[in-house]
N, C-alpha and C positions, 0 to 999 in steps of 0.2 A: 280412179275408183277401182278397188281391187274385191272381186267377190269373195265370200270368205266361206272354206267348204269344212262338211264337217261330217263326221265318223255317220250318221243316222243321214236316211231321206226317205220322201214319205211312201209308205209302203214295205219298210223295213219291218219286221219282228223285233220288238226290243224285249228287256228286262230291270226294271228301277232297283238300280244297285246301293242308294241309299235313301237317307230323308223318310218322311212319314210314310210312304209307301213301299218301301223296299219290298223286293220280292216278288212285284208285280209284275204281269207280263201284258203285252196285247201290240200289235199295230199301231204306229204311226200315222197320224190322220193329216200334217202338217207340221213345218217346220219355220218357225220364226225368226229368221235370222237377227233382224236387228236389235234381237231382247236374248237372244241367243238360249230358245227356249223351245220347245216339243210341246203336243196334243198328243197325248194316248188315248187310244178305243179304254175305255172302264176304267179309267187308272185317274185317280182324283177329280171326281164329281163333285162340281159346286151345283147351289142353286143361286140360279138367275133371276130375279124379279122383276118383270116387264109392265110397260107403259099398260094401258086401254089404248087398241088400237080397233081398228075393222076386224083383224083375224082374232084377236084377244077381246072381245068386248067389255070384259067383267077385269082383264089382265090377267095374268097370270103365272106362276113360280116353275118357270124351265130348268131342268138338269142338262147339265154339260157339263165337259169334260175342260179342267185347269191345265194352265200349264206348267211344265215342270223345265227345271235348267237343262240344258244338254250334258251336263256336266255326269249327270244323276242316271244319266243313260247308258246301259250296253249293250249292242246288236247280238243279237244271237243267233252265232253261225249255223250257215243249214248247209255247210261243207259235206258233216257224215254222211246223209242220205245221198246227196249226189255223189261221194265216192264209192258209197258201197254199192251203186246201181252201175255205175262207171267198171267196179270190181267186177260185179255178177257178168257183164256184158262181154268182159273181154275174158274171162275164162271160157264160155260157152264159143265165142270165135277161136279159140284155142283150141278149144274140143272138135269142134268142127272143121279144124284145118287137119287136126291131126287124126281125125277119121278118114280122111279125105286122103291122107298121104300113104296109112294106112292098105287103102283100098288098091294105090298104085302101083 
């Protein structure tokens, strides 16, 4: 049995690069491997029509979020911000070495 890994996990920020929703973005809620399919936070809302249960008495029409192929999926890098905070940091330890050498 070979696990099968793939580009999105859940937690990820994506964006639906095609299909009825394109353009959409949100988090990852879950990833279904063996349908090889995604849950996005807001990104194709079905409704759901449930039994009469104890918590439902009367039933009742739930929204939830569909799933979409992985295929239709791309992570969007959050590279920039962490280089440019990477960037800001190590200039200022630069400045500060070089006040420092500076002084000597």
């Amino acid at each position: 049995m070979s696990r099968q890994s793939f580009h999105v996990r859940k937690g990820d920020q994506v964006v639906v690069i095609s299909g009825n929703h394109k353009d959409a973005t949100g988090k990852v809620l879950a990833v279904l491997p063996k349908k090889q399919q995604v849950l996005i936070e807001g990104v194709r809302i079905i409704k759901k029509h449930t039994r009469k249960s104890q918590d439902n008495p009367q039933g009742a029409i739930v929204e939830r979020e569909g799933p979409i192929h992985i295929s239709n999926v791309k992570k969007i890098e959050e590279t920039e911000a962490k280089s440019k905070s990477t960037k800001t940091k190590s200039k200022k330890k630069t400045e500060k070495s070089e006040k420092a050498e500076k002084a000597q």
